[in-house]
Rosetta silent file (secondary structure, phi, psi, omega in degrees, C-alpha in Angstrom):
SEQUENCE: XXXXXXXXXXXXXXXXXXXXXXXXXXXXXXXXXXXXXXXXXXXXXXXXXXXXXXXXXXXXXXXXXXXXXXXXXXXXXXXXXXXXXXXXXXXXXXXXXXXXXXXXXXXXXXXXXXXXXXXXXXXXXXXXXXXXXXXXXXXXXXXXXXXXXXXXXXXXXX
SCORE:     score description
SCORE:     0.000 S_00000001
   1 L     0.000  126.009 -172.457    0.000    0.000    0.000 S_00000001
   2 L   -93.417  -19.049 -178.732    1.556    3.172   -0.980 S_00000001
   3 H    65.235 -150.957  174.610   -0.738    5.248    0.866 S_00000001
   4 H   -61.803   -7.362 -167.565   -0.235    8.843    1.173 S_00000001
   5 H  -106.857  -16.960 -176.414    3.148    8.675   -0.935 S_00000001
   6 L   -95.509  141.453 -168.616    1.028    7.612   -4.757 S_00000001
   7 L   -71.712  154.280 -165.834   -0.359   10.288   -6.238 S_00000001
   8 L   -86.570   -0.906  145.557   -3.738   11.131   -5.581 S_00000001
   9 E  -143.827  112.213 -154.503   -4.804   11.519   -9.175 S_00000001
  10 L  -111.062  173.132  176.533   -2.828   10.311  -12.091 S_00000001
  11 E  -157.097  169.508  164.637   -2.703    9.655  -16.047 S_00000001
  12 E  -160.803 -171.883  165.965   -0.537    7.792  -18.316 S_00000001
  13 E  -166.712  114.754  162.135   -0.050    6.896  -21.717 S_00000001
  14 E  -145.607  132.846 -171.928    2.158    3.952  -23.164 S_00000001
  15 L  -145.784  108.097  172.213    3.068    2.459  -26.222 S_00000001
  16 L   -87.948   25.940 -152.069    5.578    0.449  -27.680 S_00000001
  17 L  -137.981   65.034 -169.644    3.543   -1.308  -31.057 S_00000001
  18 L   -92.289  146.862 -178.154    3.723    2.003  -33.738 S_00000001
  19 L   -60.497  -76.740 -176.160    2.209    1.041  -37.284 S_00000001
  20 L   -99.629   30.546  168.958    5.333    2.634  -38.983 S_00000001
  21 L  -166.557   79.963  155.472    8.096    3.008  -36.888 S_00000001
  22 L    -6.657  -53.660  168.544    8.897   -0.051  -35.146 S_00000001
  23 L   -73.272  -17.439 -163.280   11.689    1.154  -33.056 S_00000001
  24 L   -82.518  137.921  129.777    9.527    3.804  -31.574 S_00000001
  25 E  -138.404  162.656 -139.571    8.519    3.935  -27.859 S_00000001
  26 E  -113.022  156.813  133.658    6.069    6.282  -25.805 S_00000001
  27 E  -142.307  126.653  166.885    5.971    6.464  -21.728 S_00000001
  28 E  -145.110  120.824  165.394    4.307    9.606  -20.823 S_00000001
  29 E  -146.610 -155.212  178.615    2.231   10.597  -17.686 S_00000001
  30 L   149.774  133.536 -153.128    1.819   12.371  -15.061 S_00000001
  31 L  -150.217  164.389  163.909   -0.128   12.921  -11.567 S_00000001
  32 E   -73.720   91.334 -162.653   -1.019   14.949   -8.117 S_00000001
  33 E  -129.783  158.592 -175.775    1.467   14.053   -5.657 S_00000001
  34 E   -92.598  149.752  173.495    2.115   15.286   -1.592 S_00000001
  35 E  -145.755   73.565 -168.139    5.590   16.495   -1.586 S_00000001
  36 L    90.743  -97.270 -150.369    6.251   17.333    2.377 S_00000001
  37 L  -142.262  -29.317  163.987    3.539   19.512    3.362 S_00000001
  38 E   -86.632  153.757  173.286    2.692   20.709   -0.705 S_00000001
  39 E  -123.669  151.553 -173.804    0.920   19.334   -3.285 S_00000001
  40 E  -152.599  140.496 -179.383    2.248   19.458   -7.014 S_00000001
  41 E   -84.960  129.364  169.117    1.404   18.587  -10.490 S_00000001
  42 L  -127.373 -163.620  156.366    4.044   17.157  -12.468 S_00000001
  43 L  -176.351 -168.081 -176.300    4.450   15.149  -15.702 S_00000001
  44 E   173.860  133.702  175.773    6.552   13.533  -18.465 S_00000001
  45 E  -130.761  117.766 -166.844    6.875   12.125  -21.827 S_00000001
  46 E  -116.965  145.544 -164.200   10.042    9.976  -22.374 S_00000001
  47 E  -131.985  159.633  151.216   10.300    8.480  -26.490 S_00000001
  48 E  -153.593  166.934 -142.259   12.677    6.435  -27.565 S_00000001
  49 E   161.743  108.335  174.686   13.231    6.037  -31.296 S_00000001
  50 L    61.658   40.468 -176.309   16.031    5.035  -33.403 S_00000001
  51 L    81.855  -16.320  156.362   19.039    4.637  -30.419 S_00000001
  52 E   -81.938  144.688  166.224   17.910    8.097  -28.809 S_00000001
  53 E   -94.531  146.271 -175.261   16.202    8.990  -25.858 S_00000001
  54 E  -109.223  140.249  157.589   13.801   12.051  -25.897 S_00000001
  55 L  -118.717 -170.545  179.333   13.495   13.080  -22.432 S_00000001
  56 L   169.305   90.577 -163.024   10.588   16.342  -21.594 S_00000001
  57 L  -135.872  178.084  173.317   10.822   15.922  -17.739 S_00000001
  58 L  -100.460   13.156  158.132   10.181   19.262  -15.563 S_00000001
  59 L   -77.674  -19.560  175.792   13.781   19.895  -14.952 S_00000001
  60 L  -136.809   -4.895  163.642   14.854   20.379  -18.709 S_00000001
  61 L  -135.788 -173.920  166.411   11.361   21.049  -20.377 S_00000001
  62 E  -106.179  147.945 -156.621    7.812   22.599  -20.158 S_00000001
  63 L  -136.897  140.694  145.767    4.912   19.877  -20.073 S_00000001
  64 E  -129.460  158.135  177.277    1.525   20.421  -20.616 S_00000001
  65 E  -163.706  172.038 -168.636   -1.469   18.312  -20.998 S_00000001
  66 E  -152.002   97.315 -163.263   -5.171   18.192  -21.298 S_00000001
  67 E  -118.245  134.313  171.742   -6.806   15.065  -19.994 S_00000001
  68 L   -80.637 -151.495  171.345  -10.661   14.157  -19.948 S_00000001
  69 L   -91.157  -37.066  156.729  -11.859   11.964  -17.305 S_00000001
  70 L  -147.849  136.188  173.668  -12.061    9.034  -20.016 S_00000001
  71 L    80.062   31.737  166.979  -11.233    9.123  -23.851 S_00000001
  72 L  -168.520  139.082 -179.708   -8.947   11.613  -24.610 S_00000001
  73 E  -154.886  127.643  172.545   -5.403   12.156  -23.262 S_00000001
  74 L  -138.065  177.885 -161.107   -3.183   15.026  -25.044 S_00000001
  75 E  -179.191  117.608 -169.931   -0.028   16.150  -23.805 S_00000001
  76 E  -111.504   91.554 -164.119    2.506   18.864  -25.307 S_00000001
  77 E  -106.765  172.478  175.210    6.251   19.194  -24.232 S_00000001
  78 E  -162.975  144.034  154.527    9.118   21.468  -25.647 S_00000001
  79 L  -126.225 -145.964  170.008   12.943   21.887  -24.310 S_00000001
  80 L   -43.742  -47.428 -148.230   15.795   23.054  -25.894 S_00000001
  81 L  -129.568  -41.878 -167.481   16.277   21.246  -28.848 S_00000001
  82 E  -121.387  164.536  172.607   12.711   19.071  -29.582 S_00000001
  83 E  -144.355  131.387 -172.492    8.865   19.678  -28.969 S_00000001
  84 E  -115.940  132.123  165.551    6.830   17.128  -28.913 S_00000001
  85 E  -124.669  130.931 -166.301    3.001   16.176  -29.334 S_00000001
  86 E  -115.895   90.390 -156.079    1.144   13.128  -27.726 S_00000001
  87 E  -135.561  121.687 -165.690   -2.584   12.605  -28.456 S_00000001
  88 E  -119.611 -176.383  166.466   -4.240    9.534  -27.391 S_00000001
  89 E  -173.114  161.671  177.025   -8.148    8.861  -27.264 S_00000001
  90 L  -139.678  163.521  108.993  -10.605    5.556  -26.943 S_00000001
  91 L   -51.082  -41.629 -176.195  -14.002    4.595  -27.268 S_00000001
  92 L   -65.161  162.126 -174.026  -14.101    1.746  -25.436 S_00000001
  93 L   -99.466    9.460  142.535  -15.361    2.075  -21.429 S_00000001
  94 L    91.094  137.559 -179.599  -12.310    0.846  -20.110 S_00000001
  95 E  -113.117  144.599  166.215  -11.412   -1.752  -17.221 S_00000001
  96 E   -76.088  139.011  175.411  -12.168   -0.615  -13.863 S_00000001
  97 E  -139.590  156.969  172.171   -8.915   -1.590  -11.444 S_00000001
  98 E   -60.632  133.313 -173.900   -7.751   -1.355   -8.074 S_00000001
  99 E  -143.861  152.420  168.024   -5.220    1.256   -7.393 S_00000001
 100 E   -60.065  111.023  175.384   -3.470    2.455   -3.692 S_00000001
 101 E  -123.454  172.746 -165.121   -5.154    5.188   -1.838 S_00000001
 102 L   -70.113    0.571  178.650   -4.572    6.378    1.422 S_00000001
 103 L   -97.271   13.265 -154.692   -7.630    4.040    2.365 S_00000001
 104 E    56.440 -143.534 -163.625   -5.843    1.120    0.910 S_00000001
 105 E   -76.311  107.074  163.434   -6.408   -0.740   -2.631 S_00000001
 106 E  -147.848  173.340 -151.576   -9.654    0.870   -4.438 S_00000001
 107 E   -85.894   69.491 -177.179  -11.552    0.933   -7.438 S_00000001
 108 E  -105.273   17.091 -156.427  -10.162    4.196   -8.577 S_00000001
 109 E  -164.562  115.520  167.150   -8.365    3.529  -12.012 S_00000001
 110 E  -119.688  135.610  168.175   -9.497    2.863  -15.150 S_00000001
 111 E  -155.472 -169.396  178.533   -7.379    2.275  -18.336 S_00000001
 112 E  -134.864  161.950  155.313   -7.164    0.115  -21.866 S_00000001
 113 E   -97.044   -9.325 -160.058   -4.631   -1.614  -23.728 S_00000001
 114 E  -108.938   32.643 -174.746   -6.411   -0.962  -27.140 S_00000001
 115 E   -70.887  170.176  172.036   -6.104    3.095  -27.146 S_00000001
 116 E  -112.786  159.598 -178.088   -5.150    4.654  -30.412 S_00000001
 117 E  -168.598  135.534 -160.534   -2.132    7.375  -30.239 S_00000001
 118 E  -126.503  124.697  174.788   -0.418    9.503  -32.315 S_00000001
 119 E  -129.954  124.385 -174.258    3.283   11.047  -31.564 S_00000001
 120 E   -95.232  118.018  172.754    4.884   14.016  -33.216 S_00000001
 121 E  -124.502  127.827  163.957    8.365   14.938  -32.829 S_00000001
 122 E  -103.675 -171.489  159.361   10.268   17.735  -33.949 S_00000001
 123 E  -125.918 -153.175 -146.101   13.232   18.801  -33.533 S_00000001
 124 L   -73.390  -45.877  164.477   14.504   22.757  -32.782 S_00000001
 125 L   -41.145  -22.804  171.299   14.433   23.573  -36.557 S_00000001
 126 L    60.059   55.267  164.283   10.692   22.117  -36.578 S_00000001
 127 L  -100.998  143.752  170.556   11.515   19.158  -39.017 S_00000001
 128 E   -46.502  109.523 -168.347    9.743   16.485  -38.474 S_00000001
 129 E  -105.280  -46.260  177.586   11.521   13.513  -36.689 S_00000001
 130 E  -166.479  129.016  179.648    8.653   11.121  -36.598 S_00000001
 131 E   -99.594   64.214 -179.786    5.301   10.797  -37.090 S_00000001
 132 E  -159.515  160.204 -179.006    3.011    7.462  -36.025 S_00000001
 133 L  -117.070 -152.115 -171.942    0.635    6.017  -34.771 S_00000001
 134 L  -178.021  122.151 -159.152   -0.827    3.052  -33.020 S_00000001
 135 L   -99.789   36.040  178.921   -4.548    1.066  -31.831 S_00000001
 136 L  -117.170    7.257 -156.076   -2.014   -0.491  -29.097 S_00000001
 137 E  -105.193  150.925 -160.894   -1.647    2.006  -26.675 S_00000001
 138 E   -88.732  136.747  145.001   -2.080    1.410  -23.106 S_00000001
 139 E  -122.115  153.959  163.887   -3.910    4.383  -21.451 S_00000001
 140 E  -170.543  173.089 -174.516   -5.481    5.294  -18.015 S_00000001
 141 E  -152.866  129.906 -174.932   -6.747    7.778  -15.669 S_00000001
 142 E  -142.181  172.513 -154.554   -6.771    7.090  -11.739 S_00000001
 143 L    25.762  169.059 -174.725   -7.762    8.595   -8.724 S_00000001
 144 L  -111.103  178.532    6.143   -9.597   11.737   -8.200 S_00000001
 145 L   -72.972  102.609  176.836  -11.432   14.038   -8.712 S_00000001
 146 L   -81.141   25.823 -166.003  -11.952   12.715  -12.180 S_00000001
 147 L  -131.401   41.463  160.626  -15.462   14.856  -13.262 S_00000001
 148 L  -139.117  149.938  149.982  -13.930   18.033  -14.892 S_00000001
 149 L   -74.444  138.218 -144.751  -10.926   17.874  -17.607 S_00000001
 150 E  -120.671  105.994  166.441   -7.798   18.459  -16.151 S_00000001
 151 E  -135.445  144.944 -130.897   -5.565   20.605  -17.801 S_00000001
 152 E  -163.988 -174.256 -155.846   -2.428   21.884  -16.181 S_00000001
 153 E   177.051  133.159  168.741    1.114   22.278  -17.062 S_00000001
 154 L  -157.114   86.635  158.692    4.681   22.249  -15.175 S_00000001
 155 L  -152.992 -138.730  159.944    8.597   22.540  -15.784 S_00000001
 156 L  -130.932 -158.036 -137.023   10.350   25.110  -17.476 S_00000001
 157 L   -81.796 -179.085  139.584    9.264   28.129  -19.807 S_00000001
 158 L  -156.547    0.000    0.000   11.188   28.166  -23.561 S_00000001
């Protein structure tokens, strides 16, 4: 039980299965966590793709994203040198699962395995690094308050 240390409302998006680019893989998410005595929004989209790592963490980029409650997850990053766009959405309703709350293990997390998701990368020059997509991608959205879309932003500015 993670308790009080897992954030109290989260997202994610991941996918390793891209139609046209083989090599390509997404982890990106990003949640409401206690940090001491504060609470703070954070997030991240880490690619990997062709022997490089992408990183867009909030120490070397700006992150934004715009998450429903179910069927849509987008997410926008930029640093120095790349910018990135992540846009995933379903139809399907999703399995409800068990997730750690400070009340122990409850039915606070829903995700799929079958989302579709599309990831754009440029790089500072705003050529096009890759482009693809994929009906493979793992999505979810846990804990609450899930019954507004939550869109929010954190690292820094460029």
């Amino acid at each position: 039980n993670w308790g009080g240390a897992f954030p109290s409302k989260w997202f994610w998006m991941n996918c390793n299965a891209f139609e046209n680019a083989p090599d390509l893989a997404l982890t990106a998410g990003g949640g409401r966590r206690g940090v001491l005595w504060w609470m703070e929004s954070v997030a991240m989209i880490g690619i990997h793709y062709q022997g490089q790592f992408y990183e867009f963490v909030p120490w070397n980029a700006e992150v934004n994203w715009v998450i429903r409650p179910w069927g849509y997850w987008r997410m926008d990053a930029r640093n120095q040198n790349y910018r990135v766009t992540v846009t995933g959405t379903t139809d399907l309703p999703g399995t409800p699962l068990r997730a750690p709350t400070i009340d122990g293990m409850q039915f606070v997390c829903r995700d799929t395995m079958q989302g579709q998701v599309t990831v754009e990368l440029w790089d500072r020059a705003e050529r096009l690094i890759v482009r693809a997509t994929s009906d493979l991608c793992g999505l979810e959205t846990g804990g609450s308050p899930w019954d507004e879309t939550w869109a929010a932003g954190c690292g820094l500015n460029f």
